[in-house]
N, CA, C and O atoms as a Tripos MOL2 file, in Angstrom:
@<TRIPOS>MOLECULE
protein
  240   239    60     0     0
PROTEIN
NO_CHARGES

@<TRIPOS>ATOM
      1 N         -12.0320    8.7580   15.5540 N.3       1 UNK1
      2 CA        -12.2940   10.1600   15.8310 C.3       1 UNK1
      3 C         -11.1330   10.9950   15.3080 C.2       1 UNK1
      4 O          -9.9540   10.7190   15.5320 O.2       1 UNK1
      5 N         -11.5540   12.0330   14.5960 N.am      2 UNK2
      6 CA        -10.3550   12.9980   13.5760 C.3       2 UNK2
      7 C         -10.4560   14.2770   14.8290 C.2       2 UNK2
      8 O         -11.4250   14.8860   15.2820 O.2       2 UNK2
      9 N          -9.2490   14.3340   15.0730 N.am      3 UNK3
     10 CA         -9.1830   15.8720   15.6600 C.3       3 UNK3
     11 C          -8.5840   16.6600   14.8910 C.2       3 UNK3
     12 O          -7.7160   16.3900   14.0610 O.2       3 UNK3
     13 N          -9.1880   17.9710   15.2400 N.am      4 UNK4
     14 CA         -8.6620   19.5530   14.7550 C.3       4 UNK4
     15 C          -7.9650   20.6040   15.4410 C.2       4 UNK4
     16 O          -8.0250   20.4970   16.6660 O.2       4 UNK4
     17 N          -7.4150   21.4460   15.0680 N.am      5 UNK5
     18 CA         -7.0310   22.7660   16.0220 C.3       5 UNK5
     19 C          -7.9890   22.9990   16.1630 C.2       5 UNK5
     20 O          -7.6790   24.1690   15.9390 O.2       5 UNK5
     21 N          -9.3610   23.0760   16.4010 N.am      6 UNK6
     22 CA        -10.5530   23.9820   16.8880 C.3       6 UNK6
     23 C         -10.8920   22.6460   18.0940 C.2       6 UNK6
     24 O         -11.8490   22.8780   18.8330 O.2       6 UNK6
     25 N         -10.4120   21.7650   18.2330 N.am      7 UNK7
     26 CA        -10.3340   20.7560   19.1370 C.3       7 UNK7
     27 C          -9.5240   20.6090   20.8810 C.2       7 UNK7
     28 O          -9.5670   19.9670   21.9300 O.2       7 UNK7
     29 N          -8.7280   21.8950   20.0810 N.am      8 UNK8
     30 CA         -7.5040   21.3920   20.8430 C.3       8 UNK8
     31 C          -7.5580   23.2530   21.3500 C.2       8 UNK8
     32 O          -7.9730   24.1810   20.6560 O.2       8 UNK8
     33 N          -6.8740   23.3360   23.0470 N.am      9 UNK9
     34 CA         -5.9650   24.8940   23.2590 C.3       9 UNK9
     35 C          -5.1740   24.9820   23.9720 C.2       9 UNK9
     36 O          -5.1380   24.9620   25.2020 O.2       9 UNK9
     37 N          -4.0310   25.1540   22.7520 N.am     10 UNK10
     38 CA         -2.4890   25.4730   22.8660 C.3      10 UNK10
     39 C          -2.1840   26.2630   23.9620 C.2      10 UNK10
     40 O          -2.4520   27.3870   23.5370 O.2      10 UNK10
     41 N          -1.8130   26.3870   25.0480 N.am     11 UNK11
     42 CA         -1.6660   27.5200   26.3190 C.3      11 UNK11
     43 C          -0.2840   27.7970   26.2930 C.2      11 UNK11
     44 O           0.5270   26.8820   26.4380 O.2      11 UNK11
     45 N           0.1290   29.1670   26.0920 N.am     12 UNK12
     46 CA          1.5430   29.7990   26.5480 C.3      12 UNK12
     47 C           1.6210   30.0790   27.7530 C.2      12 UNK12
     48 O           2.6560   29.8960   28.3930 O.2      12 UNK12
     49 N           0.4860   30.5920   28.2840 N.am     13 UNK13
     50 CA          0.5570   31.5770   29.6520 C.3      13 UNK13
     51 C           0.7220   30.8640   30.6000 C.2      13 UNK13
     52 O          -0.1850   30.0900   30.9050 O.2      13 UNK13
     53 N           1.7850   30.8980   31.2700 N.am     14 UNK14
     54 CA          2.1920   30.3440   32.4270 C.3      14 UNK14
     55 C           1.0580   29.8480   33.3940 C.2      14 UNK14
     56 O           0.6230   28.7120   33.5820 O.2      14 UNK14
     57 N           0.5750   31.5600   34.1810 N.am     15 UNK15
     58 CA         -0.8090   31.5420   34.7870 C.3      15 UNK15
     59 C          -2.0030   31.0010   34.5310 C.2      15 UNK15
     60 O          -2.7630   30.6780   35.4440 O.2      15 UNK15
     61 N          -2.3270   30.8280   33.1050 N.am     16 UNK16
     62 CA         -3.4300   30.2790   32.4610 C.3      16 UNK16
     63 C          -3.2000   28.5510   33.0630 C.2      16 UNK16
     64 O          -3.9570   27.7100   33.5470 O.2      16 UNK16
     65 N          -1.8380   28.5970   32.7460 N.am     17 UNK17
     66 CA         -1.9180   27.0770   32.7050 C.3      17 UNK17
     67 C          -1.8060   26.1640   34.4220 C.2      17 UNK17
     68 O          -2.0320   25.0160   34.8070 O.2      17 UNK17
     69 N          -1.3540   27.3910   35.0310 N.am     18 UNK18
     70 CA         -1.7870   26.9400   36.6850 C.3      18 UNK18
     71 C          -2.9260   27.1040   36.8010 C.2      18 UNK18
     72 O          -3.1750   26.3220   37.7190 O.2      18 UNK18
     73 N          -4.2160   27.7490   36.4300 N.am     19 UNK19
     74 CA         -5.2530   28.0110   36.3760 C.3      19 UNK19
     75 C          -5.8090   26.9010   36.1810 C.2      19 UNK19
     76 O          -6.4810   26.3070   37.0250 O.2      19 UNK19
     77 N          -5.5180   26.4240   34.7580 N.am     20 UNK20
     78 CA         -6.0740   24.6480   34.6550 C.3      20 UNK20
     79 C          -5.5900   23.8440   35.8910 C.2      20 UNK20
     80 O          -6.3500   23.3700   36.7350 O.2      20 UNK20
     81 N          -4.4220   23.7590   35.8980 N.am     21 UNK21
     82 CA         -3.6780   22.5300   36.9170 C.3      21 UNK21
     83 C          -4.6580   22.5700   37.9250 C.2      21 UNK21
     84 O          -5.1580   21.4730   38.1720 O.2      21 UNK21
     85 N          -5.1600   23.7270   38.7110 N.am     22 UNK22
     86 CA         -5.5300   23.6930   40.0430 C.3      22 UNK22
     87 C          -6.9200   23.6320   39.8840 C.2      22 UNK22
     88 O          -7.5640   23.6840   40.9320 O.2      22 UNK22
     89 N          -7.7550   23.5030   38.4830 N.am     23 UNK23
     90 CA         -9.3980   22.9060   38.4540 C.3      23 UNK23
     91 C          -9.0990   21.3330   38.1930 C.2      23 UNK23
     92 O         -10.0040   20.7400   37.6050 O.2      23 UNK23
     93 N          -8.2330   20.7600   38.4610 N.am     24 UNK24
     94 CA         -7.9220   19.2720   38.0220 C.3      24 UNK24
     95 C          -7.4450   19.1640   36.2130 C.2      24 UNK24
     96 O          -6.9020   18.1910   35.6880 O.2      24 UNK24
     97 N          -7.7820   20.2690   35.6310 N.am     25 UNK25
     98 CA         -7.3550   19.4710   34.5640 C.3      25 UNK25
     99 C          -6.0990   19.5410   34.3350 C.2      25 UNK25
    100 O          -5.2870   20.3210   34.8330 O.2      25 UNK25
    101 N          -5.8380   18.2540   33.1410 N.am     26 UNK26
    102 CA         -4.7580   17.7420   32.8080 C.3      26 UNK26
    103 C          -4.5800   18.4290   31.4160 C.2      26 UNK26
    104 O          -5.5430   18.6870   30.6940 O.2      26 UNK26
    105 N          -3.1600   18.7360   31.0570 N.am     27 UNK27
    106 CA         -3.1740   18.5830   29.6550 C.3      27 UNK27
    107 C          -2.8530   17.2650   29.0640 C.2      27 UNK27
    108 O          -2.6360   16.2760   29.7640 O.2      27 UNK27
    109 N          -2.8210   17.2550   27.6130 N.am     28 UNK28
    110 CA         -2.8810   16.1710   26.8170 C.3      28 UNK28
    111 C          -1.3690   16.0440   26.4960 C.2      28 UNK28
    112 O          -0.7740   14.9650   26.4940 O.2      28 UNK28
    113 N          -0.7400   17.3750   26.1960 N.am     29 UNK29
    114 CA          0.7840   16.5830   25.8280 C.3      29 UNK29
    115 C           1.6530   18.1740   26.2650 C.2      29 UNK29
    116 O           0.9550   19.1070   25.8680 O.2      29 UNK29
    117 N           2.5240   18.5100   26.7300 N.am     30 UNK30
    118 CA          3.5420   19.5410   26.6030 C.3      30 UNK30
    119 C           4.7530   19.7010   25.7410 C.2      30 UNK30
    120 O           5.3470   18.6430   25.5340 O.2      30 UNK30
    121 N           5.3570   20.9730   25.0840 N.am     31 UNK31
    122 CA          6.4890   20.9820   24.3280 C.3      31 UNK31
    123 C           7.0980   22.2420   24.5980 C.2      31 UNK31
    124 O           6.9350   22.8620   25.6490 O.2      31 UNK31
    125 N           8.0570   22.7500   23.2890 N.am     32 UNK32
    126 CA          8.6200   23.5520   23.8000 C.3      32 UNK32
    127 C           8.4510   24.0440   22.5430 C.2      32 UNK32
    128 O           8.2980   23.2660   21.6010 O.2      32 UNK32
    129 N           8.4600   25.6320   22.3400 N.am     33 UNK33
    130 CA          8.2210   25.6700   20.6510 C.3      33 UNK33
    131 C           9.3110   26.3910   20.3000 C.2      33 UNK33
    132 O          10.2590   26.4080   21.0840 O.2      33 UNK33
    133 N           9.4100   27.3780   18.6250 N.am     34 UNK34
    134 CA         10.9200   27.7120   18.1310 C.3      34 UNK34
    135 C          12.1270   28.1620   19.4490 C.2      34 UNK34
    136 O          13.2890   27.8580   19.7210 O.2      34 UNK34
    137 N          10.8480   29.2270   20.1320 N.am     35 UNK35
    138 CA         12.0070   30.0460   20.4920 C.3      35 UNK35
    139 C          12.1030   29.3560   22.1560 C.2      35 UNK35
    140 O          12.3930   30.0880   23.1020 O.2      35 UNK35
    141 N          11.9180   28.3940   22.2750 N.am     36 UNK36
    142 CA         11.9840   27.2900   23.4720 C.3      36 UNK36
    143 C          11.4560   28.2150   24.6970 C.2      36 UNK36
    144 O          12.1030   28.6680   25.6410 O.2      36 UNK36
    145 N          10.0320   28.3590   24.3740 N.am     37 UNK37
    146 CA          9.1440   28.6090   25.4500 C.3      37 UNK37
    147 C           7.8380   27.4430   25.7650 C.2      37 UNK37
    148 O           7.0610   27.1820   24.8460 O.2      37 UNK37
    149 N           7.7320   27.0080   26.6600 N.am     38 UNK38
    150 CA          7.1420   26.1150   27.1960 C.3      38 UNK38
    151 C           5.3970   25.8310   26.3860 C.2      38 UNK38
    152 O           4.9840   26.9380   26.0430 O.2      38 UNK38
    153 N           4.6130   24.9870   26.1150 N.am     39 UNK39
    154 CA          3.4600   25.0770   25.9180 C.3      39 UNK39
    155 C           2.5470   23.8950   26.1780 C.2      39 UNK39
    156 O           2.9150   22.7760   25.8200 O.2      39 UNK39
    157 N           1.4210   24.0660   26.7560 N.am     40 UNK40
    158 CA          0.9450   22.7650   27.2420 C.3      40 UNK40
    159 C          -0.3510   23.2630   26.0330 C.2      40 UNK40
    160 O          -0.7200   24.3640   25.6220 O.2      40 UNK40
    161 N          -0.9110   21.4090   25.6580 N.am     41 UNK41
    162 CA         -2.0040   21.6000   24.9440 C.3      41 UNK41
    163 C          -3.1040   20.7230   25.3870 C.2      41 UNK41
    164 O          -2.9620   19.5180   25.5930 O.2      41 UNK41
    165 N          -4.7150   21.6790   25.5900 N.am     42 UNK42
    166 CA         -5.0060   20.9110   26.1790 C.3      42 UNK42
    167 C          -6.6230   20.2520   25.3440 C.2      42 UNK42
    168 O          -7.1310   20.9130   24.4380 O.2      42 UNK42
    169 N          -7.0660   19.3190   25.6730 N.am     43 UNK43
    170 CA         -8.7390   19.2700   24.9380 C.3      43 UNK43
    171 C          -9.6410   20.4040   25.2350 C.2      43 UNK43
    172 O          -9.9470   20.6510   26.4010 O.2      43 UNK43
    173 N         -10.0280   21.0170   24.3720 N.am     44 UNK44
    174 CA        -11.2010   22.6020   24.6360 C.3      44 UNK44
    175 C         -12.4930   21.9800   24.7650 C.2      44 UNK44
    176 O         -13.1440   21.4470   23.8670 O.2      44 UNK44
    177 N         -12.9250   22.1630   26.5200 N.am     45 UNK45
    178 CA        -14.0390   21.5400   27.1630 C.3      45 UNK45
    179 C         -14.7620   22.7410   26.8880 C.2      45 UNK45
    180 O         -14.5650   23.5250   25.9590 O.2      45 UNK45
    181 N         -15.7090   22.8110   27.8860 N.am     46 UNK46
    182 CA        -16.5950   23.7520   27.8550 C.3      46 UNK46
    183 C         -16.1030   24.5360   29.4460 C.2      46 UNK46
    184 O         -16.2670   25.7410   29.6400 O.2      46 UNK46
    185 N         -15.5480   23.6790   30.3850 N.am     47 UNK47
    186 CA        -14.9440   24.1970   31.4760 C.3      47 UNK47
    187 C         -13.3290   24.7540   30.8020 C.2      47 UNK47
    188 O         -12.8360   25.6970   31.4210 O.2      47 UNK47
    189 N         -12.8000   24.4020   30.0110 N.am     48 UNK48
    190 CA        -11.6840   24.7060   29.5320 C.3      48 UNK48
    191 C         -12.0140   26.1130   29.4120 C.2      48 UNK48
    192 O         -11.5120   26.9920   30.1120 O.2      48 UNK48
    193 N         -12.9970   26.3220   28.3700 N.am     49 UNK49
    194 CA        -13.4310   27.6280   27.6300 C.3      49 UNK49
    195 C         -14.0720   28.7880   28.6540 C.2      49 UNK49
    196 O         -14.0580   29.9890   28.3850 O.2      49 UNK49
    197 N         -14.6050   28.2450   29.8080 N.am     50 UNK50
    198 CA        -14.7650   29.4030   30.7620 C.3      50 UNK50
    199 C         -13.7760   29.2420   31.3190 C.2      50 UNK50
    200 O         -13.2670   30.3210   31.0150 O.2      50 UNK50
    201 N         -13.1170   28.8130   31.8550 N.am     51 UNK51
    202 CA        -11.2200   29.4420   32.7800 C.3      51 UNK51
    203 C         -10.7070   30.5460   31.7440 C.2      51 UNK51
    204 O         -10.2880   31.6870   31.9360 O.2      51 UNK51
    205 N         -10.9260   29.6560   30.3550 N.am     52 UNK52
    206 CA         -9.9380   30.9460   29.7840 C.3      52 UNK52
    207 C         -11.0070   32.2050   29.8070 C.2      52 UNK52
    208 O         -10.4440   33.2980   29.7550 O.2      52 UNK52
    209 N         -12.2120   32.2400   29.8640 N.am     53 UNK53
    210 CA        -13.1110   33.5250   29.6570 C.3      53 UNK53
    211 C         -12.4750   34.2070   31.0180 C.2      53 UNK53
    212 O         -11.9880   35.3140   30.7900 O.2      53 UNK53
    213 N         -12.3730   33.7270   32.5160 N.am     54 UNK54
    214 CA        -12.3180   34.1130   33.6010 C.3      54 UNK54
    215 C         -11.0810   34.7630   33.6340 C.2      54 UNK54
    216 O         -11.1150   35.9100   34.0800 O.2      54 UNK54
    217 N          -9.6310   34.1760   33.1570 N.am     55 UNK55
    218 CA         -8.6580   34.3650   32.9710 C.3      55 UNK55
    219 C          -8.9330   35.9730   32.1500 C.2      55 UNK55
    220 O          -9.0320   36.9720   32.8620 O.2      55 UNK55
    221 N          -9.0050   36.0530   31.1230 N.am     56 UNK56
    222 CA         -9.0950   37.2660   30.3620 C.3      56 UNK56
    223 C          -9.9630   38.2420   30.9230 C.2      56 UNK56
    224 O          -9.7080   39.4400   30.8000 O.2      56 UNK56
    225 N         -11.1070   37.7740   31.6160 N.am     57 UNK57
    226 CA        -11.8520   39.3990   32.4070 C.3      57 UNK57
    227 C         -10.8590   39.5940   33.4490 C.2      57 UNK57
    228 O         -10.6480   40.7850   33.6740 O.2      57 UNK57
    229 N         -10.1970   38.7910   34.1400 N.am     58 UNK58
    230 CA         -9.0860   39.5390   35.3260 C.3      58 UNK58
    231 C          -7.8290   40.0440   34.4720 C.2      58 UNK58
    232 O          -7.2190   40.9920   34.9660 O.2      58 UNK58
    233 N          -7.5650   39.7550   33.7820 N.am     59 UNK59
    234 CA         -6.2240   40.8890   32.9190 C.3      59 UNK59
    235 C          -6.6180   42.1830   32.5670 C.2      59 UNK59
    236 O          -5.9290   43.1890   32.7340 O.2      59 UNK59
    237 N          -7.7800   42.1390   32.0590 N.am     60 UNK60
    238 CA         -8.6590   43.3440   31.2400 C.3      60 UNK60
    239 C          -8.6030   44.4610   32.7890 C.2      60 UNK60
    240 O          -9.1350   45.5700   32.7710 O.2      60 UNK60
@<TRIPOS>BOND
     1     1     2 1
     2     2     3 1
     3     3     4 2
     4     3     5 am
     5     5     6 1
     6     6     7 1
     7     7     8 2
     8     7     9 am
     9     9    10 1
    10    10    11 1
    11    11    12 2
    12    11    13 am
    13    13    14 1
    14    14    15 1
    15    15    16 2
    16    15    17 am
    17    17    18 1
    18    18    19 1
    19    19    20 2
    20    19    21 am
    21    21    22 1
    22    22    23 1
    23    23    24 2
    24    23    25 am
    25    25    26 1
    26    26    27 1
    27    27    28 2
    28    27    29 am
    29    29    30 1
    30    30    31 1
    31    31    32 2
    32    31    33 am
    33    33    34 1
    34    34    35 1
    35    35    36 2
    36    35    37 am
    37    37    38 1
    38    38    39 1
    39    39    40 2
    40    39    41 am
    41    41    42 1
    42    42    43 1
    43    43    44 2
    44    43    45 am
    45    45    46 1
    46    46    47 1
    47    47    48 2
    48    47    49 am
    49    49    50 1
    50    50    51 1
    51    51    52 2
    52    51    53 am
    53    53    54 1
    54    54    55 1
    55    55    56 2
    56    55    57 am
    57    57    58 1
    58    58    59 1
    59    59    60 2
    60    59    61 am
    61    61    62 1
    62    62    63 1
    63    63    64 2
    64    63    65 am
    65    65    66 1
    66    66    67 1
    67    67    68 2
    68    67    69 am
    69    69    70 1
    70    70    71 1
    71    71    72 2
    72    71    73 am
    73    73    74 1
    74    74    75 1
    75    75    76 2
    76    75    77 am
    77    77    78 1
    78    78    79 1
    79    79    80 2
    80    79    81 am
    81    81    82 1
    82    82    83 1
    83    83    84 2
    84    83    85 am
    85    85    86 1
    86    86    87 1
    87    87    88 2
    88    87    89 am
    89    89    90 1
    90    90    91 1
    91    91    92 2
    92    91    93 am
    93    93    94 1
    94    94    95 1
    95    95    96 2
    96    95    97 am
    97    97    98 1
    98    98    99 1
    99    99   100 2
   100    99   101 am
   101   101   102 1
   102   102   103 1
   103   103   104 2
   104   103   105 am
   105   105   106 1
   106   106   107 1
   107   107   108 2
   108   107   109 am
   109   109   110 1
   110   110   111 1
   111   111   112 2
   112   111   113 am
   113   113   114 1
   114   114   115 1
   115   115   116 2
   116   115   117 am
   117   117   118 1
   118   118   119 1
   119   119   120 2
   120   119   121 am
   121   121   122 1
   122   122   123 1
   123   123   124 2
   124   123   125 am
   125   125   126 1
   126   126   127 1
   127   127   128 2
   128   127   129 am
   129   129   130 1
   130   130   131 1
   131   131   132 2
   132   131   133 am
   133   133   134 1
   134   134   135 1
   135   135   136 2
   136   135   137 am
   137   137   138 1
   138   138   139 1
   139   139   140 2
   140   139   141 am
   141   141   142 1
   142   142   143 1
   143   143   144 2
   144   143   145 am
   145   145   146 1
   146   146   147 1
   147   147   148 2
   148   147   149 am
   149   149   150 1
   150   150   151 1
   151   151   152 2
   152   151   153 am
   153   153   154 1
   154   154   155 1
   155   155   156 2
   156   155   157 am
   157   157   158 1
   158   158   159 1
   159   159   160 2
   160   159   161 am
   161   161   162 1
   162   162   163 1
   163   163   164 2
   164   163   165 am
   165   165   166 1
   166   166   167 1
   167   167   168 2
   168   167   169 am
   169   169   170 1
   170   170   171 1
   171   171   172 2
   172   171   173 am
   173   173   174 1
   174   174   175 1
   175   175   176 2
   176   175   177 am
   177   177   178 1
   178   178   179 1
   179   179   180 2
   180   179   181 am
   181   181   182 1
   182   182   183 1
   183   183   184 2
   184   183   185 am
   185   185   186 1
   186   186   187 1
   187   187   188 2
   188   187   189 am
   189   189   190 1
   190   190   191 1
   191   191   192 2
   192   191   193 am
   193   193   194 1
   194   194   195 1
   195   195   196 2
   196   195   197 am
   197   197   198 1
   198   198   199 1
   199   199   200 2
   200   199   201 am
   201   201   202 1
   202   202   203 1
   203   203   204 2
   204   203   205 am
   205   205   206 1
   206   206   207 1
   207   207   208 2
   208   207   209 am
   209   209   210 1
   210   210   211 1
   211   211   212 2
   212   211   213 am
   213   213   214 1
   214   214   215 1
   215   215   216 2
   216   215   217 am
   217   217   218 1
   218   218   219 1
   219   219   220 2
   220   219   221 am
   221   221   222 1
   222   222   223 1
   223   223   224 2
   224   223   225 am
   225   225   226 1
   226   226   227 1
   227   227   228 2
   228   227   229 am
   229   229   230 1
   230   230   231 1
   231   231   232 2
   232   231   233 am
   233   233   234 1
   234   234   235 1
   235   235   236 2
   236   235   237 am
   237   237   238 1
   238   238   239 1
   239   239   240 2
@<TRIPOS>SUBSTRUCTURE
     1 UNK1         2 RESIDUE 1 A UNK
     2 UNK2         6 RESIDUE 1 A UNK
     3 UNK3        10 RESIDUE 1 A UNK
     4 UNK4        14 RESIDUE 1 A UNK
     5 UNK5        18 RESIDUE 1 A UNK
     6 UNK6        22 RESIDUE 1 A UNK
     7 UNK7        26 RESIDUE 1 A UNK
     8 UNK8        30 RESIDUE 1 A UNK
     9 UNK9        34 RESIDUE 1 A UNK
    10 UNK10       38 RESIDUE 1 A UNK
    11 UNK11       42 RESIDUE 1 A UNK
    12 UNK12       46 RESIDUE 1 A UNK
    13 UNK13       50 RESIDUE 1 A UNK
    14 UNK14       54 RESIDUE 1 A UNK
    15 UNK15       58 RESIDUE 1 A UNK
    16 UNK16       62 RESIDUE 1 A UNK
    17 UNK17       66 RESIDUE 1 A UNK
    18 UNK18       70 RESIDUE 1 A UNK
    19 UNK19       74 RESIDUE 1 A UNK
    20 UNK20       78 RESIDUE 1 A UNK
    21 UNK21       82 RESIDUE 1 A UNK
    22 UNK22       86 RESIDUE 1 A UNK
    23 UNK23       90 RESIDUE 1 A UNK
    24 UNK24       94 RESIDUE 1 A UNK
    25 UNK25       98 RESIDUE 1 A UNK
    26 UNK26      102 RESIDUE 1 A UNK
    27 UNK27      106 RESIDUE 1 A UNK
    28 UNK28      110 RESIDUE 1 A UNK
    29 UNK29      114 RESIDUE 1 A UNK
    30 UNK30      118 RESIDUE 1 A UNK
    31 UNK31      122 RESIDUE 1 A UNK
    32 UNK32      126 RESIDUE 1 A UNK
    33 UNK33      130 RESIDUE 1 A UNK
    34 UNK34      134 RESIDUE 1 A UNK
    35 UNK35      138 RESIDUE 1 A UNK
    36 UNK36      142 RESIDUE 1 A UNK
    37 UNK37      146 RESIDUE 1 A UNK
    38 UNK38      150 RESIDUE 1 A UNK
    39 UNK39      154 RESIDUE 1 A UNK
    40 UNK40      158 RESIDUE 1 A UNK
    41 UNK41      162 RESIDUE 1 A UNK
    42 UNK42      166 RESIDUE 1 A UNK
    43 UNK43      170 RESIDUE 1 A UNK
    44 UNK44      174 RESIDUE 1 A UNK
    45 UNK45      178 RESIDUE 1 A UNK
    46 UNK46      182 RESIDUE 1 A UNK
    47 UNK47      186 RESIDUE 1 A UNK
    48 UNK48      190 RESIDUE 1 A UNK
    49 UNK49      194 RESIDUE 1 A UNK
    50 UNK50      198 RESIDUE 1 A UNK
    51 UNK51      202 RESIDUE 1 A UNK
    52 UNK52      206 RESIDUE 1 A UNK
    53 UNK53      210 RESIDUE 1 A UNK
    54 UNK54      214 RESIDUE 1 A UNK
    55 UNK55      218 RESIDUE 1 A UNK
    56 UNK56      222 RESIDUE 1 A UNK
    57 UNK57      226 RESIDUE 1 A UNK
    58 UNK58      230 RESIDUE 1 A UNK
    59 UNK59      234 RESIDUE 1 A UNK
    60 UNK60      238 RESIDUE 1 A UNK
């Protein structure tokens, strides 16, 4: 199995990413990027893809 970036979502947002933690999911790997800010990456489910929809109507 070949994965892609359209596979995968990169999360900066702190909140976003407690958002996952607390529906059970896991990410796949964490780093830190240039400017050493944190980033978890995770597999783009279909539950992945509505948190982040839910996430963005409460900022808006």
């Amino acid at each position: 199995m070949e994965l892609s970036k359209t596979d995968l979502f990169f999360c900066y947002d702190f909140a976003l990413q407690r958002k996952l933690k607390a529906k059970g999911i896991r990410f796949v790997f964490t780093g830190l990027t240039n400017s050493l800010t944190r980033t978890w990456i995770y597999f783009r489910t279909d539950e992945v893809n509505e948190i982040i929809k839910q996430h963005v109507k409460q900022e808006d």
